[in-house]
HTML snippet that shows the backbone in 3Dmol.js (N, CA, C, O; Angstrom):
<script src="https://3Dmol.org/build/3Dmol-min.js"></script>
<div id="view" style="width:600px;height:400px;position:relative"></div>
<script>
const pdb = `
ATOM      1  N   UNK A   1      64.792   1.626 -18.913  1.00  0.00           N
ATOM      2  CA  UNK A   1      63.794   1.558 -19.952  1.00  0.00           C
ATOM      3  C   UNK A   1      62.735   0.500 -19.625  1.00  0.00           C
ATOM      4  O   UNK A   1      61.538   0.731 -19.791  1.00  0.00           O
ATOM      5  N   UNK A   2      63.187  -0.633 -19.170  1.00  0.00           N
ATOM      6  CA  UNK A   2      62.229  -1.846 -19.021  1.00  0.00           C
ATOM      7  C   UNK A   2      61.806  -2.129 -17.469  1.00  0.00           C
ATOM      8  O   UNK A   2      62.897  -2.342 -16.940  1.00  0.00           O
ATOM      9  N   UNK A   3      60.798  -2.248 -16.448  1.00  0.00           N
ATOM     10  CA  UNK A   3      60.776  -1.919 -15.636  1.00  0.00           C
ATOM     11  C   UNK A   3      61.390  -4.068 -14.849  1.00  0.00           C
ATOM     12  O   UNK A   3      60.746  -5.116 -14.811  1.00  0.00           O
ATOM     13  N   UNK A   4      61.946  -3.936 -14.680  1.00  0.00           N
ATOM     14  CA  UNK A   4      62.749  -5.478 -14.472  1.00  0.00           C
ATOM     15  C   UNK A   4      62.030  -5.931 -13.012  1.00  0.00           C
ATOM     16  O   UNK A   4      62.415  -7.022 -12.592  1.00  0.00           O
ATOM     17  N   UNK A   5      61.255  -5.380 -12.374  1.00  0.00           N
ATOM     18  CA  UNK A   5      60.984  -6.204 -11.023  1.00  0.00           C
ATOM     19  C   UNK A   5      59.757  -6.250 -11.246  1.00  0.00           C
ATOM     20  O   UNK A   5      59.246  -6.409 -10.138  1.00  0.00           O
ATOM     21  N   UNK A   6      59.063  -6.213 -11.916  1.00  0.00           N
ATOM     22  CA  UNK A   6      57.768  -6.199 -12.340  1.00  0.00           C
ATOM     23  C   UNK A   6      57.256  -7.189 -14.053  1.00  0.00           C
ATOM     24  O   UNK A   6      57.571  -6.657 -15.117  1.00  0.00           O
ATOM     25  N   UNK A   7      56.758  -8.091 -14.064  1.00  0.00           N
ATOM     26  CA  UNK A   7      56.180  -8.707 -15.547  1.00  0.00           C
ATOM     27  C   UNK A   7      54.952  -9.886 -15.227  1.00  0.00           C
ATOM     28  O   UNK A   7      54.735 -10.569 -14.226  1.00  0.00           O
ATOM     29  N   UNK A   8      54.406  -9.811 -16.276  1.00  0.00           N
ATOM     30  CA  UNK A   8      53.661 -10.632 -16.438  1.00  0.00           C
ATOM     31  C   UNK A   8      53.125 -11.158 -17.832  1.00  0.00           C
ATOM     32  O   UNK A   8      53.222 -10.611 -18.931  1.00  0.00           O
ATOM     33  N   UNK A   9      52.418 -12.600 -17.433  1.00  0.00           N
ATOM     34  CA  UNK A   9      52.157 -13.584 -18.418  1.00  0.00           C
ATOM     35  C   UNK A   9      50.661 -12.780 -19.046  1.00  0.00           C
ATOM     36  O   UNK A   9      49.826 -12.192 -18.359  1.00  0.00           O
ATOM     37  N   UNK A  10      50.644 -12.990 -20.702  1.00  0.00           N
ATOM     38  CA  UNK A  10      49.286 -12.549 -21.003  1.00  0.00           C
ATOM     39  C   UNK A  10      48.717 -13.238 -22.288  1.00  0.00           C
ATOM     40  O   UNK A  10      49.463 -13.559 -23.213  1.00  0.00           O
ATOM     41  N   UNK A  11      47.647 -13.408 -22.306  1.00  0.00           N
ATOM     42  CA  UNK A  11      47.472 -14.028 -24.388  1.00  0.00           C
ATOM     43  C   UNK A  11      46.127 -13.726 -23.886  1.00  0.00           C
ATOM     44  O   UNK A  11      45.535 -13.439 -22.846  1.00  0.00           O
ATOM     45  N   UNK A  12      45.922 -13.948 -25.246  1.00  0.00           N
ATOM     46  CA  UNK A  12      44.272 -13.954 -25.937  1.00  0.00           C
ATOM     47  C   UNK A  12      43.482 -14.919 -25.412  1.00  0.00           C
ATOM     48  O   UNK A  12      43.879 -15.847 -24.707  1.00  0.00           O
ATOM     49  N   UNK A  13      41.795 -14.602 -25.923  1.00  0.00           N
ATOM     50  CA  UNK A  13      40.811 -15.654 -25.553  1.00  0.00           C
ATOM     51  C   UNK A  13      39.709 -15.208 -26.712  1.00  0.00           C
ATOM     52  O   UNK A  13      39.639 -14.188 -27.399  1.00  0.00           O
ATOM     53  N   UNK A  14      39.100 -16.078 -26.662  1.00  0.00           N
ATOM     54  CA  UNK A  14      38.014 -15.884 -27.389  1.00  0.00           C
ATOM     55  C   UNK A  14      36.755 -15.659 -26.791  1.00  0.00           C
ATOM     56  O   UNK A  14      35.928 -14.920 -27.324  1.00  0.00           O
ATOM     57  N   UNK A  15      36.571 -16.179 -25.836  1.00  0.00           N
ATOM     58  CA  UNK A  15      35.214 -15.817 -25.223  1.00  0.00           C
ATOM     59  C   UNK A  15      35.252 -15.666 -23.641  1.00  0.00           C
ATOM     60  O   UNK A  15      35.029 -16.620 -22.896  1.00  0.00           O
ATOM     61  N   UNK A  16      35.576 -14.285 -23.153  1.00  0.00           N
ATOM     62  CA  UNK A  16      34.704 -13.556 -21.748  1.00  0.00           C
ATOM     63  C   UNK A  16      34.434 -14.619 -20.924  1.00  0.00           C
ATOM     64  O   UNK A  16      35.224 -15.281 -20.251  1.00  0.00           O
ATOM     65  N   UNK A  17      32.993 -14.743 -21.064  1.00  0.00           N
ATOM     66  CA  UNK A  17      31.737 -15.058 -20.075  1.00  0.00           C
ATOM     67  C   UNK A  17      32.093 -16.502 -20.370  1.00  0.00           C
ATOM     68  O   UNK A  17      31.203 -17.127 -19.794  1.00  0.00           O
ATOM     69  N   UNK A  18      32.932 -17.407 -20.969  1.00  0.00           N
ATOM     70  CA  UNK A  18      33.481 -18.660 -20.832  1.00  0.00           C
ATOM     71  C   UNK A  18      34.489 -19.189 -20.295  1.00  0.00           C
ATOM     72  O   UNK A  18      34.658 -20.289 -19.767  1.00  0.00           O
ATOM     73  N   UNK A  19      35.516 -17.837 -20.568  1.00  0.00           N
ATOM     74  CA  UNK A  19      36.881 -18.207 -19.933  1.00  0.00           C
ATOM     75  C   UNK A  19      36.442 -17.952 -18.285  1.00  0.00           C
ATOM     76  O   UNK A  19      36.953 -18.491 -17.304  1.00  0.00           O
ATOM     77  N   UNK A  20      35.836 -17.410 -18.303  1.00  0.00           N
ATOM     78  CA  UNK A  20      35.590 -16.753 -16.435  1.00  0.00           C
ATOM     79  C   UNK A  20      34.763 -18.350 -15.628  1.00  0.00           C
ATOM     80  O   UNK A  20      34.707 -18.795 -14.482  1.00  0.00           O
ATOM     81  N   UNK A  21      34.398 -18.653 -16.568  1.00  0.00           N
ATOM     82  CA  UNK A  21      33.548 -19.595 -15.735  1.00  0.00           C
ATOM     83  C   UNK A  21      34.745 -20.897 -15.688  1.00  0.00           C
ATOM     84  O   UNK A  21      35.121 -21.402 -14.630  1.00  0.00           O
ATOM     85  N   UNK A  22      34.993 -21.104 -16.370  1.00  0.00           N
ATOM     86  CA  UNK A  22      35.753 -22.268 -16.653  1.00  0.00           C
ATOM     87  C   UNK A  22      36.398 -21.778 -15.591  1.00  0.00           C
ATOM     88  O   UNK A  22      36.127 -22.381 -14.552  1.00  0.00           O
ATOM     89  N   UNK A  23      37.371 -20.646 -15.456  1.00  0.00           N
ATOM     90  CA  UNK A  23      38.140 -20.712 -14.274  1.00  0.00           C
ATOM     91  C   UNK A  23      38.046 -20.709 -12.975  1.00  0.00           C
ATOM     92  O   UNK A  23      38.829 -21.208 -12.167  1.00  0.00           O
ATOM     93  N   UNK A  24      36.173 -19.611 -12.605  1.00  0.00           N
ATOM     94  CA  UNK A  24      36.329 -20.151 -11.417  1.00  0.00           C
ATOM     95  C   UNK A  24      35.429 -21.525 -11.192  1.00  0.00           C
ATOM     96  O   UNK A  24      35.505 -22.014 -10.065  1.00  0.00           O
ATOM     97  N   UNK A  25      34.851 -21.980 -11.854  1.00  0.00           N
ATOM     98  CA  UNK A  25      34.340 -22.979 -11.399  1.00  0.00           C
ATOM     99  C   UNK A  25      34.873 -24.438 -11.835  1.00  0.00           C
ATOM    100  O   UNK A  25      34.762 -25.366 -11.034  1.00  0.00           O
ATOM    101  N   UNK A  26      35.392 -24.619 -12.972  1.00  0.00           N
ATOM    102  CA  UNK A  26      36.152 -25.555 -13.316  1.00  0.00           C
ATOM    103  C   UNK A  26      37.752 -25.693 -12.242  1.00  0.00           C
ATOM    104  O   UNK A  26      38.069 -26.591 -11.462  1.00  0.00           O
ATOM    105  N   UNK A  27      38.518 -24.375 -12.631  1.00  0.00           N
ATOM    106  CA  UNK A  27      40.085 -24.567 -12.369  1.00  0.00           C
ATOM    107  C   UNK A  27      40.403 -23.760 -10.526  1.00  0.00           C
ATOM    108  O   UNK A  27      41.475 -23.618  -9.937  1.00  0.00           O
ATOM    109  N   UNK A  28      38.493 -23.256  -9.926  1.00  0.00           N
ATOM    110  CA  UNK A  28      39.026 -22.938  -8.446  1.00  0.00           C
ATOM    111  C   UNK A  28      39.936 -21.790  -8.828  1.00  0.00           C
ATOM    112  O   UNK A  28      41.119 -22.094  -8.676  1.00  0.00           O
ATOM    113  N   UNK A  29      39.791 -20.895  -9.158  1.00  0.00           N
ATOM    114  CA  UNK A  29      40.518 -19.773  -9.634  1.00  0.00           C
ATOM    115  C   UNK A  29      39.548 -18.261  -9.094  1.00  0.00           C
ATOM    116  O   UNK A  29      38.369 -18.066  -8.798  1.00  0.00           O
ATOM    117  N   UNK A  30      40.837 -17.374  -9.174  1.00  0.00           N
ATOM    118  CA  UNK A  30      39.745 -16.537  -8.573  1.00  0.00           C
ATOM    119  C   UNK A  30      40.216 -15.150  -9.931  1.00  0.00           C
ATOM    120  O   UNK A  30      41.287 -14.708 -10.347  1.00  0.00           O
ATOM    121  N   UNK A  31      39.026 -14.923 -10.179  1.00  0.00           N
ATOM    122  CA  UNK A  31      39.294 -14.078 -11.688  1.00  0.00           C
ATOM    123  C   UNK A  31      38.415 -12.704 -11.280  1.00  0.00           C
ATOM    124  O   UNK A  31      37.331 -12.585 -10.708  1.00  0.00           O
ATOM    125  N   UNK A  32      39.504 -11.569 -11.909  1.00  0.00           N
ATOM    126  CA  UNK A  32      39.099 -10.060 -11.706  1.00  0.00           C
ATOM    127  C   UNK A  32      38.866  -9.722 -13.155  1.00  0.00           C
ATOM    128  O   UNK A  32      39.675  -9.830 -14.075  1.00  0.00           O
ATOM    129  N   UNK A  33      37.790  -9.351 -13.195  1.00  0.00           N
ATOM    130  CA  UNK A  33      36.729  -8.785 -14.310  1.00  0.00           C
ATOM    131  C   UNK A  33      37.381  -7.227 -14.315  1.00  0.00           C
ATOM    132  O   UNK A  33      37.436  -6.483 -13.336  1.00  0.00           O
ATOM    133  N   UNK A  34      37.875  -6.924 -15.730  1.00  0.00           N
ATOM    134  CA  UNK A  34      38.055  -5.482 -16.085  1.00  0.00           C
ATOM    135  C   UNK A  34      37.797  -5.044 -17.543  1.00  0.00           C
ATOM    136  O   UNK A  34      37.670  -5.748 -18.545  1.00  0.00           O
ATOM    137  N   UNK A  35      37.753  -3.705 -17.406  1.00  0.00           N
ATOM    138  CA  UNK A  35      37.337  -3.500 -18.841  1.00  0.00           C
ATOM    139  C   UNK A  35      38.180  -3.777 -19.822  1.00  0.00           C
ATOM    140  O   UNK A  35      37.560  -4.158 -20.815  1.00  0.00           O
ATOM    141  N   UNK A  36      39.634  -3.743 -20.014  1.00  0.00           N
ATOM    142  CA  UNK A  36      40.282  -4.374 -20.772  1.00  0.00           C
ATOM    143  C   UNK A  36      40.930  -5.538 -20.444  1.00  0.00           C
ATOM    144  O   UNK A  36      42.136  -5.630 -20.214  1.00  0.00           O
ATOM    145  N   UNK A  37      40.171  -6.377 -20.425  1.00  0.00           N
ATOM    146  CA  UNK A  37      39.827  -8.074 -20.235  1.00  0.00           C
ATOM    147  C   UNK A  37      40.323  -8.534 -18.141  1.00  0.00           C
ATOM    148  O   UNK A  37      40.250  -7.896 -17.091  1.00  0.00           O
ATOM    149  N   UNK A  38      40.853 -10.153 -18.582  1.00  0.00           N
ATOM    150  CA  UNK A  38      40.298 -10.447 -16.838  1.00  0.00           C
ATOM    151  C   UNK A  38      42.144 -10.464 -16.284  1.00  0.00           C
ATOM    152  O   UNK A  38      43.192 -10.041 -16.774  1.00  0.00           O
ATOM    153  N   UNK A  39      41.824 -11.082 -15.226  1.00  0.00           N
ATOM    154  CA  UNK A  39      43.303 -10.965 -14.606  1.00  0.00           C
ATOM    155  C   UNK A  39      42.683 -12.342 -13.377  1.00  0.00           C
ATOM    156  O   UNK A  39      41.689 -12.428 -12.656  1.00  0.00           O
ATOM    157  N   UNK A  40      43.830 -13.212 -13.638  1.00  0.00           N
ATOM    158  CA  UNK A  40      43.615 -14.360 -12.917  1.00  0.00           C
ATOM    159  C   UNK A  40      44.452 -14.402 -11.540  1.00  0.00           C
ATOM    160  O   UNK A  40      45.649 -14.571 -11.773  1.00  0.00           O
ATOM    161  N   UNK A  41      44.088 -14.271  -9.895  1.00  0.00           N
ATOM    162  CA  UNK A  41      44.474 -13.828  -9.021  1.00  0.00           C
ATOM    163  C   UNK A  41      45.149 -15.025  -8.094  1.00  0.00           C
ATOM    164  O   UNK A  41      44.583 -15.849  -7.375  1.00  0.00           O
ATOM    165  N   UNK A  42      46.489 -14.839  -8.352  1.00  0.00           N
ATOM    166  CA  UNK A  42      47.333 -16.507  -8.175  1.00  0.00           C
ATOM    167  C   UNK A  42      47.830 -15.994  -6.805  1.00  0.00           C
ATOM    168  O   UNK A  42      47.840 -14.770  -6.935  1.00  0.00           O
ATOM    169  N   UNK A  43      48.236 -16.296  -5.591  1.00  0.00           N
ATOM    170  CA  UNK A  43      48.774 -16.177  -4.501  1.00  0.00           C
ATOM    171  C   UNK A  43      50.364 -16.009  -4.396  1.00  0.00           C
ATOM    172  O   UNK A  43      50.917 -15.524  -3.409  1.00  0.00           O
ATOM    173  N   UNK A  44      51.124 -16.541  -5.705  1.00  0.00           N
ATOM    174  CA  UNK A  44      52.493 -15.908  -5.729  1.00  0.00           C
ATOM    175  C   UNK A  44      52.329 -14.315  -6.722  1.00  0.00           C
ATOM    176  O   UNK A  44      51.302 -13.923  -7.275  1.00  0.00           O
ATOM    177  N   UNK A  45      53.661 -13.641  -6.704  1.00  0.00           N
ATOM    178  CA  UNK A  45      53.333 -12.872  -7.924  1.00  0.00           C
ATOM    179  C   UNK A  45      53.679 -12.873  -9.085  1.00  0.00           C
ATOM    180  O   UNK A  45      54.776 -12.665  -9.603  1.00  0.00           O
ATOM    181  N   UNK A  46      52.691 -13.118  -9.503  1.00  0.00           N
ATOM    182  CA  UNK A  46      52.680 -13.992 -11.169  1.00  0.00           C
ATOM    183  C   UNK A  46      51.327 -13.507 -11.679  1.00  0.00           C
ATOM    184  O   UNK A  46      50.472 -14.390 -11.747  1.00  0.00           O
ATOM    185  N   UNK A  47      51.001 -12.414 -12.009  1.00  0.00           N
ATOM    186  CA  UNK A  47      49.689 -11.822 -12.472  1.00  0.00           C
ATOM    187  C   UNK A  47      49.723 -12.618 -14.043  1.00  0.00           C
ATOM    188  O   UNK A  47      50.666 -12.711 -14.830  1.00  0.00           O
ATOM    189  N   UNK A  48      48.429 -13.095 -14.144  1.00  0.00           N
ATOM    190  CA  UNK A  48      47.985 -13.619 -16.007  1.00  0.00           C
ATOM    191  C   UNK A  48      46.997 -12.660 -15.886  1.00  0.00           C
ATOM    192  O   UNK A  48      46.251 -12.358 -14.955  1.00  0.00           O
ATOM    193  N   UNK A  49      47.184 -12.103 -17.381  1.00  0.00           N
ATOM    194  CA  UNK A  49      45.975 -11.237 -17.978  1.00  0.00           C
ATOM    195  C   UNK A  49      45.298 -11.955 -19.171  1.00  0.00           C
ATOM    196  O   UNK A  49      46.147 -12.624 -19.759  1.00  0.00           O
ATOM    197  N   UNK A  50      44.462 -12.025 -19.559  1.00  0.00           N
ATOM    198  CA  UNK A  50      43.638 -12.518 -20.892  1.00  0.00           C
ATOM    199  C   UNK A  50      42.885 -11.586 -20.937  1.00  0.00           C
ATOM    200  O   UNK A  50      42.264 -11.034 -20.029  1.00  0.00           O
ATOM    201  N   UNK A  51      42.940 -11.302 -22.477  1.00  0.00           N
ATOM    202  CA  UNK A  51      41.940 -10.508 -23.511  1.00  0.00           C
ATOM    203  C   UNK A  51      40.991 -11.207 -24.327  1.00  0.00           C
ATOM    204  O   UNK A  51      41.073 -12.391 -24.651  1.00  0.00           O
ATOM    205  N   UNK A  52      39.900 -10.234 -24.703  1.00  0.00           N
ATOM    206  CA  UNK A  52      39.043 -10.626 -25.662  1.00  0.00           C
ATOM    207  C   UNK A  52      39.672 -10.319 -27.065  1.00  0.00           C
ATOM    208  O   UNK A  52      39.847  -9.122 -27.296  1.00  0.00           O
ATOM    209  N   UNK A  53      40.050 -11.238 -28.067  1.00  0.00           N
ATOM    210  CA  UNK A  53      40.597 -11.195 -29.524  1.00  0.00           C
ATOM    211  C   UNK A  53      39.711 -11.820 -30.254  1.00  0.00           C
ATOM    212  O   UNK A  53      39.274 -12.942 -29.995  1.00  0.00           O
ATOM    213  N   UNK A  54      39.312 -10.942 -31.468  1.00  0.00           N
ATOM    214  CA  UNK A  54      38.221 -11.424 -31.714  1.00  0.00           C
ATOM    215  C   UNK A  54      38.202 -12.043 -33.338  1.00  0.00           C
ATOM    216  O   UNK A  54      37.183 -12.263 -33.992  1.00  0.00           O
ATOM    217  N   UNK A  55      39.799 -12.280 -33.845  1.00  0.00           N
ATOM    218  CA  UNK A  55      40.372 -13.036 -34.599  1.00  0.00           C
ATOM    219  C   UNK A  55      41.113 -14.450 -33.902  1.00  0.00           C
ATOM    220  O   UNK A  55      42.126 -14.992 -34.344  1.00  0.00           O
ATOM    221  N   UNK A  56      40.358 -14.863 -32.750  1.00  0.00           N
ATOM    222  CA  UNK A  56      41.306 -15.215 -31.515  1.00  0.00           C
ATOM    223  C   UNK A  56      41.703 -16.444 -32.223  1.00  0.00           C
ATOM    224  O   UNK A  56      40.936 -16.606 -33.171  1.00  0.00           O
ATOM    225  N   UNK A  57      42.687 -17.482 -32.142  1.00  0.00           N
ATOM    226  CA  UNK A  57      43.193 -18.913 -32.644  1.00  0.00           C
ATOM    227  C   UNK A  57      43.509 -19.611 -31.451  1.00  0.00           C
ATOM    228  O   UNK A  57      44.474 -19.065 -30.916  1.00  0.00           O
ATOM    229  N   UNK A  58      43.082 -20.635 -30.781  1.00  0.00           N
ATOM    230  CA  UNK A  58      43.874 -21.035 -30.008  1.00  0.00           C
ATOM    231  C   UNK A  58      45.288 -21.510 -30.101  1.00  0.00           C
ATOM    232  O   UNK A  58      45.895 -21.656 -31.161  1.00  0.00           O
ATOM    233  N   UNK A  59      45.740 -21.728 -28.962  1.00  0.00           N
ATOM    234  CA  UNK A  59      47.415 -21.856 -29.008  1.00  0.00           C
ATOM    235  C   UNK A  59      47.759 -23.422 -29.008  1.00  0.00           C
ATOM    236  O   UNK A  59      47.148 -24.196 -28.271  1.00  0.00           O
ATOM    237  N   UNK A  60      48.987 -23.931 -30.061  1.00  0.00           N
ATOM    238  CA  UNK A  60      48.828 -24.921 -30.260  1.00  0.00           C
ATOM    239  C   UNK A  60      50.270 -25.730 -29.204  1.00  0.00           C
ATOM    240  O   UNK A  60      50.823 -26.808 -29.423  1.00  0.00           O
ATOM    241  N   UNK A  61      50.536 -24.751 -28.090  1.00  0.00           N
ATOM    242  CA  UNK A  61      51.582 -25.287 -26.899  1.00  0.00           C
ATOM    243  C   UNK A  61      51.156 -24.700 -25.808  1.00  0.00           C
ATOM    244  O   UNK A  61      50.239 -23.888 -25.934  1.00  0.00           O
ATOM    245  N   UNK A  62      51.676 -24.945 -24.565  1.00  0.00           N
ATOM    246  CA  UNK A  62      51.012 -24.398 -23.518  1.00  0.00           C
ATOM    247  C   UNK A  62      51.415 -22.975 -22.981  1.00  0.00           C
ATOM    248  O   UNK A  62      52.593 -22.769 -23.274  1.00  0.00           O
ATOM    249  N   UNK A  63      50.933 -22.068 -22.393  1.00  0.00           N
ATOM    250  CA  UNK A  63      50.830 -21.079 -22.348  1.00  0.00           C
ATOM    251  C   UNK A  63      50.543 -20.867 -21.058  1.00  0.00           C
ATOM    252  O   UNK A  63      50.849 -19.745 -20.655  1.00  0.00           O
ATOM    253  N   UNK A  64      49.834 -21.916 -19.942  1.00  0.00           N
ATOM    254  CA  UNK A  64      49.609 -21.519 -18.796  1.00  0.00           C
ATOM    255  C   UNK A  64      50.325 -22.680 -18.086  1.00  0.00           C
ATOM    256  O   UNK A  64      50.236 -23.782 -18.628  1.00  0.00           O
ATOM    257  N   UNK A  65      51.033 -22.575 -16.930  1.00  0.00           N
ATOM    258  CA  UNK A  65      51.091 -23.845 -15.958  1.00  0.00           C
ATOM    259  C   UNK A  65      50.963 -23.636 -14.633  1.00  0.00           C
ATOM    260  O   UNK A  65      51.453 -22.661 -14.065  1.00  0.00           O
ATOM    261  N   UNK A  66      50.241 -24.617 -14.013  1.00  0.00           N
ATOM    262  CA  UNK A  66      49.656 -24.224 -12.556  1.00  0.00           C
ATOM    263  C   UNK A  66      50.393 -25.062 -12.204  1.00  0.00           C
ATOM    264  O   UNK A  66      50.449 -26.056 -12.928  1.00  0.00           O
ATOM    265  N   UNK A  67      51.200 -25.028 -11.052  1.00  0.00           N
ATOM    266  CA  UNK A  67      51.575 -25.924  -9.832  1.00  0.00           C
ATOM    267  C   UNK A  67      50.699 -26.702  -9.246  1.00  0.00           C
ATOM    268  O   UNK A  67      49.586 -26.215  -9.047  1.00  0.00           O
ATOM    269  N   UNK A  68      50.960 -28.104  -8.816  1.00  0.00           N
ATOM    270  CA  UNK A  68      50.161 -28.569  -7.862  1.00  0.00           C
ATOM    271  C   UNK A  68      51.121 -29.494  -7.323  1.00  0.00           C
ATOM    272  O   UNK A  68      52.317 -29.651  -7.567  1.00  0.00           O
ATOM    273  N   UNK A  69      50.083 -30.253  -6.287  1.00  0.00           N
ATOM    274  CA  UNK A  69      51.107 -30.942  -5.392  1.00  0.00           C
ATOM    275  C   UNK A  69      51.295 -32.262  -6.034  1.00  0.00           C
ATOM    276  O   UNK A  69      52.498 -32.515  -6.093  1.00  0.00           O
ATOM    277  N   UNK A  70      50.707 -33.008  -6.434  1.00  0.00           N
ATOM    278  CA  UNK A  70      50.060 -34.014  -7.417  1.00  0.00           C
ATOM    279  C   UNK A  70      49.426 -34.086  -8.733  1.00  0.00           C
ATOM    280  O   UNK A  70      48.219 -33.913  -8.900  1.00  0.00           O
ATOM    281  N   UNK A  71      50.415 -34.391  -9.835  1.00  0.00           N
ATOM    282  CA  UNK A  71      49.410 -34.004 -10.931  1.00  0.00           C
ATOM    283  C   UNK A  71      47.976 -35.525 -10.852  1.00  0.00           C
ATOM    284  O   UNK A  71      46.841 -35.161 -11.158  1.00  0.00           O
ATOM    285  N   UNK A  72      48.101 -36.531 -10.592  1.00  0.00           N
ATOM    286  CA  UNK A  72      47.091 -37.799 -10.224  1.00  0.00           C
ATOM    287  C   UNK A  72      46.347 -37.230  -9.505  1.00  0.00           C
ATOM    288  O   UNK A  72      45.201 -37.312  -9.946  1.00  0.00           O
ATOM    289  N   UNK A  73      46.430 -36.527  -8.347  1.00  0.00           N
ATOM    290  CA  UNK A  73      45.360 -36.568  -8.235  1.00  0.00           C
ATOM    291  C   UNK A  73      44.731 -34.740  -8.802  1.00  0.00           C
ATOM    292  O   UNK A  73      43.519 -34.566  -8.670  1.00  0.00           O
ATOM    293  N   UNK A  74      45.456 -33.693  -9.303  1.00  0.00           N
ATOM    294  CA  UNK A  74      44.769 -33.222  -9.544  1.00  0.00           C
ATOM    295  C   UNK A  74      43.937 -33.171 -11.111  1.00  0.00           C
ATOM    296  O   UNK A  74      42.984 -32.421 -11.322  1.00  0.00           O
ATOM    297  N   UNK A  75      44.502 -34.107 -12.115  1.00  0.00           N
ATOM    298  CA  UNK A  75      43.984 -34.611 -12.879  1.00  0.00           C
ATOM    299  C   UNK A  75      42.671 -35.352 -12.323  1.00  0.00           C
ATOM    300  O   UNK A  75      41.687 -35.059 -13.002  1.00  0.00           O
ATOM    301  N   UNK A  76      42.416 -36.176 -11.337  1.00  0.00           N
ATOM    302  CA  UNK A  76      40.854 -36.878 -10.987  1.00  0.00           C
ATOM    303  C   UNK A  76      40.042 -35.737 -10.343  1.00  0.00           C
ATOM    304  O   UNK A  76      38.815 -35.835 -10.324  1.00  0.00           O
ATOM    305  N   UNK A  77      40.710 -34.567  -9.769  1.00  0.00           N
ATOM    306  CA  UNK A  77      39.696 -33.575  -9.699  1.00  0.00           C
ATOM    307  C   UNK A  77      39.480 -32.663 -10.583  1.00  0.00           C
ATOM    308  O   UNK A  77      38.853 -31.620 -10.393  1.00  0.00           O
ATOM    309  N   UNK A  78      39.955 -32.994 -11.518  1.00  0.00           N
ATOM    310  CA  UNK A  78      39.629 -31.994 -12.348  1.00  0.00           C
ATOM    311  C   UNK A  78      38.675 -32.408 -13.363  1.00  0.00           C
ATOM    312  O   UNK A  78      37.926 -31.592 -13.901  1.00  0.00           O
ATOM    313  N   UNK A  79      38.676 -34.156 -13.760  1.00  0.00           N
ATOM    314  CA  UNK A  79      37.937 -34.937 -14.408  1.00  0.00           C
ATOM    315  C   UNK A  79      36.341 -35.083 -14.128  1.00  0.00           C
ATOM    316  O   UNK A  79      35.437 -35.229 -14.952  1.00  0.00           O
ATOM    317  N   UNK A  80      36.237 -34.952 -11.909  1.00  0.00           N
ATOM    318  CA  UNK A  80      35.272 -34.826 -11.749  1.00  0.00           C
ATOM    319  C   UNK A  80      34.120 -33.899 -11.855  1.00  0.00           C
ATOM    320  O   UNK A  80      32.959 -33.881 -11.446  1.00  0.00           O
ATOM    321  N   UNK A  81      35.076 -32.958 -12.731  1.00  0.00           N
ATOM    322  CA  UNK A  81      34.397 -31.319 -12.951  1.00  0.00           C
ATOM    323  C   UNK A  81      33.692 -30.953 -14.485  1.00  0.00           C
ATOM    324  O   UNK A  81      33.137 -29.968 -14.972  1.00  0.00           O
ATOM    325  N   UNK A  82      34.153 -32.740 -15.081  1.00  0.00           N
ATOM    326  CA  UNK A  82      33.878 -32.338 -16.462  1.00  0.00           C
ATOM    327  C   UNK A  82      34.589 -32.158 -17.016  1.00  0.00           C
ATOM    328  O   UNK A  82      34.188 -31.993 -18.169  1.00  0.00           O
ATOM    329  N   UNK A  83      36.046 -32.020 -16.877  1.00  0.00           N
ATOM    330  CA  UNK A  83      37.138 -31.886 -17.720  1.00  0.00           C
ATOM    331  C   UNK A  83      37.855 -33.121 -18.325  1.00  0.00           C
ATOM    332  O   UNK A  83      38.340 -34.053 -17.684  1.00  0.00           O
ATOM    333  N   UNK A  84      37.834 -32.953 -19.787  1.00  0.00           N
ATOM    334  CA  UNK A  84      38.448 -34.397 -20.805  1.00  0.00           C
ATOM    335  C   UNK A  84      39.745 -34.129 -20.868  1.00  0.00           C
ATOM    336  O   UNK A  84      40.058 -33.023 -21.307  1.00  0.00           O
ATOM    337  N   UNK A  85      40.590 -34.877 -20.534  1.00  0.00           N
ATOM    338  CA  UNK A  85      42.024 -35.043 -20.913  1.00  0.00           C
ATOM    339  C   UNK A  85      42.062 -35.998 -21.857  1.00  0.00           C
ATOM    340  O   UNK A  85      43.138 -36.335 -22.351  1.00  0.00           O
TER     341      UNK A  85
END
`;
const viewer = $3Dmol.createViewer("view");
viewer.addModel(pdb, "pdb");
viewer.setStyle({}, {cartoon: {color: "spectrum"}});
viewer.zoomTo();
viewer.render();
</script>
């Protein structure tokens, strides 16, 4: 019934043409534009989808987590991008 070697992560967004930018130019992300919303293109397989919801709420726990090698320093690159922690 459930296809078990196959899943993925998905939630809402509120705004398209914001979330896309933020990701590739803020988070270095590489994002596929479709008609029923984007798909964020991670190098393991771990597909994220986000939609446009247009009652959207943001989420008040986390919902996405990226690996890195360093959170120090990827917190100062990410600061240098304009991003407030």
């Amino acid at each position: 019934m459930v296809n078990k070697s196959f899943a993925f992560s998905g939630f809402s967004i509120k705004d398209i043409p914001s979330t896309v930018e933020f990701s590739r130019n803020k988070l270095g992300l590489t994002v596929a534009e479709e008609a029923t919303g984007l798909h964020l293109i991670t190098t393991g397989n771990n597909p994220i989808f986000m939609y446009h919801k247009e009652n959207h709420s943001p989420a008040t726990y986390t919902i996405l987590n990226l690996p890195v090698t360093s959170i120090d320093e990827a917190v100062d690159a990410l600061k240098t991008k304009g991003i407030v922690f």
